[in-house]
DOVEXRO-222318 format. One record per residue (C-alpha): x, y, z. Coordinates in steps of 0.1 Angstrom, whole numbers, plus 5000, padded with zeros to 4 digits. Layout:
# residues N
XYZ/...
//
This chain:
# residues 747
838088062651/836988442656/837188612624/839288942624/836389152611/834689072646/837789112670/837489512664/833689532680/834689282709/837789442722/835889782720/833089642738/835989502766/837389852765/833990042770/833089772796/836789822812/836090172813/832690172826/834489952855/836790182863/834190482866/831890282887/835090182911/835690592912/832390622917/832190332944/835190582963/833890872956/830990762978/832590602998/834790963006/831491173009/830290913035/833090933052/832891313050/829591273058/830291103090/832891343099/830491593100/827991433112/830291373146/831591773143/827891873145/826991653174/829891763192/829492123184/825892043195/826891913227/829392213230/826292433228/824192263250/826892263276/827792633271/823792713271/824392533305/826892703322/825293013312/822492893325/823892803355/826193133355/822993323355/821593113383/824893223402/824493563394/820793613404/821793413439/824693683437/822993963436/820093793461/823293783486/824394073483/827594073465/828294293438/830794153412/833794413398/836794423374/839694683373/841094733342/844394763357/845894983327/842895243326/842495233364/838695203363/836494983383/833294793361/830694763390/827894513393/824194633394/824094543434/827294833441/824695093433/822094943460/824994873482/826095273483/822095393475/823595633446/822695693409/824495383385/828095573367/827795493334/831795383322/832795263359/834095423388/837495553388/839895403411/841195723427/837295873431/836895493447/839295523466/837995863483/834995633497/837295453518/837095523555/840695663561/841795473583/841195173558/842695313528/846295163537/845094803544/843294883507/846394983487/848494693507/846294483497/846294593457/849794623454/850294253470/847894113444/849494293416/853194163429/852593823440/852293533412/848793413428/847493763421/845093723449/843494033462/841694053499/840294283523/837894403544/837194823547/834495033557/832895303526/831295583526/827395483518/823995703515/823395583552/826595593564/829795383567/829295033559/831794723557/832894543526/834994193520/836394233487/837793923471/839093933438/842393773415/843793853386/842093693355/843893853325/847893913320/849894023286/852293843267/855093943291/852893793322/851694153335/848494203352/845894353326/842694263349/841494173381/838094003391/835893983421/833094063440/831994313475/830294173501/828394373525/829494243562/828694533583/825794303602/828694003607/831594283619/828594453638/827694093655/831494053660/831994373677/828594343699/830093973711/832994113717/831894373738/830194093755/833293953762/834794203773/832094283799/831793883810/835393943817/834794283833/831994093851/834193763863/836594073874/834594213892/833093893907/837093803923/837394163933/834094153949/835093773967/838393893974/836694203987/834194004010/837193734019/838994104038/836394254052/834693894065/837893704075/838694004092/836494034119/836193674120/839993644130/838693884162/835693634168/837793344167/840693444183/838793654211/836693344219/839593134222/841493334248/838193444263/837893004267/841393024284/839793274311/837893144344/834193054331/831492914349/829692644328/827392824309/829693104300/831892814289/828692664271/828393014255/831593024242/831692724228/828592754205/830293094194/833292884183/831592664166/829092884150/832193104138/834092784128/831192694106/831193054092/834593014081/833792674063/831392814050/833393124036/836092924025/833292694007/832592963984/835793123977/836692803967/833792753946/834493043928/837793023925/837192673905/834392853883/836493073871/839092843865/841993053890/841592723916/846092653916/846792283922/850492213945/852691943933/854891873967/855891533979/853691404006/853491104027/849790994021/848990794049/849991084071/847491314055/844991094052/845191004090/845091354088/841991424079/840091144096/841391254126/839991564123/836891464130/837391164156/836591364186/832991464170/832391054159/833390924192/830891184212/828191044187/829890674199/830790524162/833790384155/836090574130/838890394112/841290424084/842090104061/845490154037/846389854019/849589704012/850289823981/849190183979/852590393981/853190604007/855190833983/853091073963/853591383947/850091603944/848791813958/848191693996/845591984009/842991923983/842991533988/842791624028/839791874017/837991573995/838591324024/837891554055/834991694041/833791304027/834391184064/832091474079/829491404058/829391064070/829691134108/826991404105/824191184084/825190884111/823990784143/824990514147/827790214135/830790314122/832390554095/835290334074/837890524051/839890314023/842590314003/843090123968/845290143938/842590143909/842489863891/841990053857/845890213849/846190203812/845690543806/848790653827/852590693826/854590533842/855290763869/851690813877/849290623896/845490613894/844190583941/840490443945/839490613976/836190503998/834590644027/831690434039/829390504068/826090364084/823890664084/820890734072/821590684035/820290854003/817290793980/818090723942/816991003927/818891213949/822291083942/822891263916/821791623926/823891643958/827191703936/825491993925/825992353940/823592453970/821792103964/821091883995/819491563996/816791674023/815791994015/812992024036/812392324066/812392004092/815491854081/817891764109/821091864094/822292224088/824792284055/824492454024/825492184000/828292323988/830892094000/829991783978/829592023946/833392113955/834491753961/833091653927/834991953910/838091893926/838191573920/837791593881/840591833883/842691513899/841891343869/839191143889/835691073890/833591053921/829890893926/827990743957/826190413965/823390423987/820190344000/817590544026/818290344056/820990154050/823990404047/826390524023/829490474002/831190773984/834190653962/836690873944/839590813919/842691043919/845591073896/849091163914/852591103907/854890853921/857391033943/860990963939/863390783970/864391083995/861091214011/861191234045/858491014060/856191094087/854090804101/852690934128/848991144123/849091524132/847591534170/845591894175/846891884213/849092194224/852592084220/856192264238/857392524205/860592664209/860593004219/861393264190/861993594188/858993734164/858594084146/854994134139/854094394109/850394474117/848694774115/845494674124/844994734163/842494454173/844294234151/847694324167/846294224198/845193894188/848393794172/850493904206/847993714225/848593444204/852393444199/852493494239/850493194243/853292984220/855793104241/857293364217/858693704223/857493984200/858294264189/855094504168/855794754135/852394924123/854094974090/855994844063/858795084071/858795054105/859194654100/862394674080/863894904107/863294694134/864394424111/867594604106/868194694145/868494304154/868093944140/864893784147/863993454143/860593514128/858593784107/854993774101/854594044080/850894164070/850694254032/848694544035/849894834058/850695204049/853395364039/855295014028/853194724021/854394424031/855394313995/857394603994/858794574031/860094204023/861394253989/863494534006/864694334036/865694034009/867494323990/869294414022/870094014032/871894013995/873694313999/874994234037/874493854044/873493734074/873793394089/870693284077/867793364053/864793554078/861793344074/858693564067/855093484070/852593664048/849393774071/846393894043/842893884049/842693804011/842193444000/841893453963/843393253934/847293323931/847593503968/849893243978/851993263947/851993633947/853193623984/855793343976/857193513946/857593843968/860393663986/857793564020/858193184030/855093094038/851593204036/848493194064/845093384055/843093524084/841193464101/844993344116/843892984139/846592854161/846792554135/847292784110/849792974119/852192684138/851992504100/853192844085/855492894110/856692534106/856792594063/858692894070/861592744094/861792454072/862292684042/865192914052/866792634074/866092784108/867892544132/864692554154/862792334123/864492044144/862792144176/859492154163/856791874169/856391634145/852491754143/850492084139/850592304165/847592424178/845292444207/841892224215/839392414230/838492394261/841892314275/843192544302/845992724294/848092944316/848993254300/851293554316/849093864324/850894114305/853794364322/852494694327/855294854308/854394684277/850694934275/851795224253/851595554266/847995734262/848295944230/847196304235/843896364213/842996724199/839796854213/838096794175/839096714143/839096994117/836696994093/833997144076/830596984073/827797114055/824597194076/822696954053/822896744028/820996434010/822896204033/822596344069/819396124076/821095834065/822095674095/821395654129/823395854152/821695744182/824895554191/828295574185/829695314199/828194974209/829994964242/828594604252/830394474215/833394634217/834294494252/833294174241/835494184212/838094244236/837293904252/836594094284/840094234286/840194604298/843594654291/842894534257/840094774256/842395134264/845095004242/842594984213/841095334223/844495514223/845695384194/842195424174/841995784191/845295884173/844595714145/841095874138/843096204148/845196154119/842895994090/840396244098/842596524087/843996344058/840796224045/839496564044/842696724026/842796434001/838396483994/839496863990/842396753965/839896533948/842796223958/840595973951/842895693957/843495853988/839995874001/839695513987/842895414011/841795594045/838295504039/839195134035/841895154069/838695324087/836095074081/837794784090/838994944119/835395094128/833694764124/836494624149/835394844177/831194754169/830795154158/828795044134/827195374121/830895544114/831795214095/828795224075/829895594069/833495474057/831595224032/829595494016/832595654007/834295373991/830295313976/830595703960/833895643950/833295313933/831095503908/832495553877/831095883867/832595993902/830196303918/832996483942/830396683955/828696343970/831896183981/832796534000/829496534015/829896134024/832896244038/831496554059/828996244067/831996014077/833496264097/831096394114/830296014125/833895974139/833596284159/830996064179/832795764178/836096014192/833896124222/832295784229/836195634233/836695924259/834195804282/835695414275/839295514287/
//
């Protein structure tokens, strides 16, 4: 039992012993708390730490930037919208080589930098990035710099607004781009002068198209009536090498017009319905006569399922195959050359109105060596290329079959070995043609064939070329009637209805474009019976002729030199366009004449020569008594008379019906020429000039034509000298004096 005197000390003792508990527990939390706080700040500082580190970062990296900044180029900025002052960086100063402005620039002195021309594209620009929520600010100016103007790209956005949302400042950096708009502006000169160039290339091959085809068309044509005239057999044999040598000149021209034309990317592909078979017996044909003299046997091979119905464009395919199958008669001497015709087996990629032809033409000639086969497709390449070779080309025609065909959506390649012969196979892409075509199973026979007769009106002002195409007409057994100008065509046209108009496109006073679109004005306002069908006649044979002429209101198109073939297919396009009634009458081939068949043809009535035109003594003019061009050509002779009558095919009254018309005509140009040099016309000059050389060349006075060229030369010059064109005039003139007296002495 505790006595009471001891329960005081214990519970005292408890007390203290409670109350030392209780400051221990505080303790225990207070410790507890400042660990925790401890913590807490612990964390704080390693994040502030981290905060730091990452900020010393992106400043490091923001001064990277900047120094790679200012390595560039760029210059940084910032308007303070409100103040209107501009804070440059340190690379503006270097950019404009002037002093640093301490404080900024101000936005209107800034301003006055800008070219003038800029300044609106400048304040556009602001005022866009000030109005639109993006605040996005670009443009490129020129400013005024130490060394002149240069060209900035500023960039910039707004980066600070007010409480209300305003703009307060803008951001963003100058970069100097005078070498990239310089580089810009030096490639597109470029351009523009490849274009100039690729201009001047079609002008130049429509240029040498006229003035080749043109005198061609008098080769050909004058060879083939000259082969309709008694011969003995080595005249004949003469004549014949002069066809073919002029025939091969034509390929070889139309090679290379065509060449071009698919460079520069101007080569128009038809899509007409056509009966293949026909054209493909077509082209073979051409060149059976040539593989049965060499004794092979040339066939054609179609098989069942290959539709006849095809919509394409027929002439090119002919051109792939005809010039495929002459290749293999040339290179063979023996065997046979085979064509065939596939569907492809490979059709996936296609609609279903088009259909993918496998075309092979196989022969057993003399074959190709491996590492040839590829080269041939490419321009002026030929697998011999030696000076002994055998066989005469210029390897163009396989280059042009491989283009052509890629543009059919094909592909083309050869299998072959020296010895052995050859196998070139194509693929072609056309469309299926729909029920309705008129079919036409029989091949195209180049035999003469009865025409009925029409009344023609020929628009020709060139004389030699008039002749040929009366000749010609005469031969078909068609009346005609002649207009040497535009004008003069749509009288006659107006006087009675003919059946036919060939109408050249380039005469004076009305071209033909002009003449037809008037006589289709006329048709509208007083309808005939039927629509005239008109023929365009143009020694031009350039991309988009044939549309040009089409879209003029003509019917059909022919480019000379004019063949017999040619012209019975335009003849035949025409008729079948208007719906002539004598398209029923026509054969169901080409027209045209073989040479070396006989074929009557009426001498001419003697009231069909004109009467002589009376010549002035001399044309007027003025010629200086020297000049740097007197020595340049030969005067020694006017006229080559030998030429001129064999131009004429012999015929004499061909001959004095050139010389009076060329008499009056050089009576008349001469003065004209010299008025319009006086006037300084040079359009003018450029006309007559062009008429006169053509028309020189025709007659072989080859000195006055090479007179006419150096005027169109002079003229050609952009920096135009008119002292040197009148003195190439004086020079021209003077030169037609000669050729003047020289046609005396041939009447």
């Amino acid at each position: 039992m505790i006595d009471e005197s001891d329960k005081d000390p214990l519970q005292s003792a408890i007390a203290r012993l409670d109350a030392m508990t209780r400051r221990q527990v505080e303790l225990l939390r207070r410790m507890g708390q400042l660990v925790s706080e401890k913590d807490s700040k612990d964390a704080t500082i390693r994040r502030q730490t981290d905060e730091i580190r990452a900020m010393r970062q992106a400043l490091e990296l923001t001064r990277r930037q900047l120094m790679v900044t200012e390595a560039a180029g760029i210059s940084q900025w910032e308007l303070d919208v409100g103040a209107g002052r501009v804070a440059m960086g340190t690379r503006w100063d270097e950019m404009l080589g002037g002093e640093r402005i301490a404080g900024g620039w101000n936005l209107l002195d800034l301003e006055k930098r800008v070219h003038p021309d800029d300044v609106p594209a400048v304040r556009a620009a602001l005022k866009k990035a000030l109005r639109e929520p993006d605040g996005r600010y670009m443009v490129e100016h020129r400013i005024a710099s130490a060394d002149g103007w240069i060209w900035l790209e500023s960039v910039g956005t707004i980066t600070e607004r007010d409480e209300r949302g305003a703009p307060l400042r803008i951001t963003g950096f100058n970069t100097d781009v005078t070498a990239r708009r310089t580089m810009h502006a030096e490639v597109e000169q470029a351009r523009r002068q490849a274009e100039a160039s690729n201009r001047a290339k079609s002008e130049f091959l429509a240029n040498v198209s006229h003035e080749v085809r043109t005198p061609l068309n008098a080769v050909m044509g004058l060879t083939r009536l000259l082969h309709q005239s008694p011969l003995n057999p080595q005249q004949r044999q003469y004549i014949e090498l002069i066809d073919r040598s002029s025939t091969s000149l034509l390929a070889l021209l139309n090679d290379i017009l065509d060449l071009s034309k698919i460079e520069a990317g101007k080569l128009v592909f038809e899509q007409i319905r056509f009966d293949l078979a026909r054209w493909i017996r077509e082209a073979v044909a051409l060149h059976t006569p040539a593989a049965e003299a060499k004794g092979l046997h040339i066939g054609v091979d179609i098989a069942d399922g290959v539709p006849r119905k095809l919509e394409g464009d027929p002439g090119r395919l002919r051109q792939i195959i005809s010039n495929l199958v002459s290749n293999a008669v040339k290179f063979t001497d023996r065997g046979r050359v085979m064509v065939t015709v596939r569907v492809a087996p490979n059709q996936v990629d296609l609609s279903r109105d088009q259909l993918r032809l496998l075309v092979a033409v196989r022969d057993t000639g003399v074959g190709i060596s491996e590492e040839k086969q590829q080269q041939i497709f490419e321009a002026f390449t030929q697998a011999d290329t030696s000076t002994t070779r055998r066989f005469g080309g210029t390897g163009l025609g396989l280059a042009i079959c491989a283009r052509l065909v890629a543009m059919m959506g094909g592909v083309i390649h050869v299998v072959s070995r020296p010895h052995e012969g050859s196998t070139f196979r194509f693929t072609a892409v056309f469309s299926q043609a729909e029920d309705g075509l008129n079919v036409q199973t029989e091949p195209m026979l180049l035999e003469p064939a009865p025409t009925p007769s029409l009344d023609v009106l020929l628009a020709e002002d060139h004389a030699v070329n008039e002749l040929l195409m009366r000749h010609l007409l005469a031969q078909m057994g068609h009346e005609v009637t002649v207009a040497r100008d535009g004008e003069e065509a749509v009288r006659r046209w107006q006087s009675r209805e003919f059946d036919l108009v060939l109408m050249d496109v380039q005469m004076p006073i009305l071209s033909g474009f002009d003449a037809t679109a008037r006589i289709r004005a006329l048709e509208a306002a007083r309808p005939r019976a039927r629509r005239t069908p008109i023929v365009a006649l143009t020694a031009h044979a350039m991309a988009g002729d044939r549309d040009k002429c089409l879209a003029a209101g003509m019917d059909a198109y022919v480019s000379k030199p004019v063949s017999p073939v040619q012209l019975a297919q335009a003849v035949r396009e025409a008729l079948e366009a208007t719906g002539h009634p004598a398209r029923d009458m026509l054969p169901a081939g080409d027209l045209g004449f073989a040479i070396g068949r006989q074929i009557e043809t009426p001498e001419p009535a003697a009231s069909t020569m004109p009467a002589p035109v009376q010549m002035p003594p001399s044309l007027p003019m003025t010629l200086p008594t020297s000049t740097p061009w007197s020595g340049m050509f030969d005067m020694s002779q006017a006229i080559d008379a030998d030429a001129f009558l064999q131009n004429m095919g012999g015929d004499l009254g061909a001959v004095h019906e050139v010389v009076v018309v060329m008499r009056a005509d050089m009576a008349e140009r001469g003065r004209e020429i010299q008025l319009a040099a006086s006037a300084r016309n040079h359009e003018l000059v450029a006309e007559h000039a062009h008429t006169l050389k053509g028309a020189l060349s025709s007659i072989a006075a080859h000195r006055a034509a090479n007179a006419a060229a150096a005027v169109q030369t002079a003229l050609g010059n952009r920096n135009r000298d008119w002292v040197t064109v009148q003195e190439v005039v004086a020079a021209l003139l003077r030169e037609m004096e000669r050729v003047d007296a020289a046609l005396v002495q041939l009447a």
